[in-house]
N, C-alpha and C positions, 0 to 999 in steps of 0.2 A: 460563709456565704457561698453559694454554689450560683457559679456563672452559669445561664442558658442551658442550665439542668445538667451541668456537673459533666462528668470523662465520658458517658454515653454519649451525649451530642456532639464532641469533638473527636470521638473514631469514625461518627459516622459522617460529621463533614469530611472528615478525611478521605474517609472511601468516596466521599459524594467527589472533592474533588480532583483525585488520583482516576476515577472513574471517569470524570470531564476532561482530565487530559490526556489520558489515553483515547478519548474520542476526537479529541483533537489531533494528535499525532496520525493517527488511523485516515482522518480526512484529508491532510496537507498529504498526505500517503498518495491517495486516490486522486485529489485537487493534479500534483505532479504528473502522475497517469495520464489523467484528460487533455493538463495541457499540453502534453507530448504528442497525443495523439488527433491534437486540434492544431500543432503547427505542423506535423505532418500532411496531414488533410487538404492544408490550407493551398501547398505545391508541393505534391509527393514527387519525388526523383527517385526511379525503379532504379536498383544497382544489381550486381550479385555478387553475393558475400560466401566467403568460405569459411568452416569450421577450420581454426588454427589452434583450438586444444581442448577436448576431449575431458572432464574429471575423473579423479580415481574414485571419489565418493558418489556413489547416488544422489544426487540434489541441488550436489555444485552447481552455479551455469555453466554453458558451454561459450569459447571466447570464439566470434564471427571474426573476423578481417575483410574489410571492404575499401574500397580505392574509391575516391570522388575527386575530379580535377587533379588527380597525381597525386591527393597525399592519400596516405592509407589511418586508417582510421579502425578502433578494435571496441568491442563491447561485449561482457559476461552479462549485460541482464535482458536478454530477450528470449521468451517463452518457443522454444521450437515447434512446439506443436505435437501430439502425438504420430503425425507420420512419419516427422523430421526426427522425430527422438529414435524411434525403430531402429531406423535406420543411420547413426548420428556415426561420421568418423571423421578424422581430420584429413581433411581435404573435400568432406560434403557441400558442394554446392546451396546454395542457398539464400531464395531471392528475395531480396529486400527493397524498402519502402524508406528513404530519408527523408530529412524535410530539408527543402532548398537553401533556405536561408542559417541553417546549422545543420550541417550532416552528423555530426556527432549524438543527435537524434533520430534513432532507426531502428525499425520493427520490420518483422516479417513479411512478406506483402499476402495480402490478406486478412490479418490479424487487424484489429481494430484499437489495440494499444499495444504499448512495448511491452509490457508485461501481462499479455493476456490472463495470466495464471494466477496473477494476485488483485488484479482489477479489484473484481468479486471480493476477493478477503478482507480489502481495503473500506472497500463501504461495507460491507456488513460488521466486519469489526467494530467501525465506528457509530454505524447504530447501534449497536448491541451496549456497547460502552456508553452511550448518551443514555440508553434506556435503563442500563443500571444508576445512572447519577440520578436520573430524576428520580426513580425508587427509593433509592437510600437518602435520597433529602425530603421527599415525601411521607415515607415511613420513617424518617429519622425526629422529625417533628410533631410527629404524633404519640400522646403517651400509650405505654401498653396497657392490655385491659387488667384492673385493678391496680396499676400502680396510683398514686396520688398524682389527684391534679397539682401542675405548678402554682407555685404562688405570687409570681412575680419578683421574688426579691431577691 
């Protein structure tokens, strides 16, 4: 007896839903994004921060060091910007955006989230991935032209 048409329609639930959870990941991604950049928003506190280290790789981030109320406070994921990359060495000045109520939340000032860079990748990622789940369980349920219709049983 072949269950719900046999090992076909269990690869392709599979992909349908490994493809839903990657679009899921992808959104709690960008979902974090926004709301970093919505408790920033909310009371930004301008600081200025310095590059304290520099990577040997291309791609690494670079770590800022920033002081708020006396303590000091450090963060590799903020997109510098292309002007700021140009010109990137340790001891770069560089003025930032915290948000009041957690300084450990802070972005470039100007920037519109902390990670300007992956915003963008984050949702389209995960449209992209919701738009293959629906495919693959749409075309997964439909039989191909000239196979037999199912029989129910």
């Amino acid at each position: 007896m072949k269950l719900l048409g046999g090992r076909r329609i269990w690869i392709q639930l599979g992909g349908g839903a490994i493809a839903s959870a990657i679009s899921v990941l992808f959104a709690l991604g960008a979902l974090g994004q926004f709301r970093a950049a919505a408790r920033i928003d909310e009371r930004p506190v301008r600081v200025e921060g310095s590059v304290s280290h520099v990577p040997l790789k291309k791609g690494e981030g670079y770590e800022i060091s920033y002081e708020v109320d006396g303590r000091t406070y450090r963060t590799d994921d903020i997109s510098l910007g292309p002007d700021l990359t140009r010109q990137v060495r340790v001891g770069l000045p560089v003025p930032l955006e915290v948000a009041a109520d957690d300084p450990s939340i802070a972005r470039v000032a100007g920037a519109h989230y902390p990670d300007d860079d992956f915003f963008p990748t984050y949702v389209l990622a995960a449209f992209a991935s919701a738009v293959a789940a629906a495919l693959t369980l749409w075309f997964g349920r439909r039989p191909r032209p000239g196979a037999p219709a199912p029989t129910g049983r």
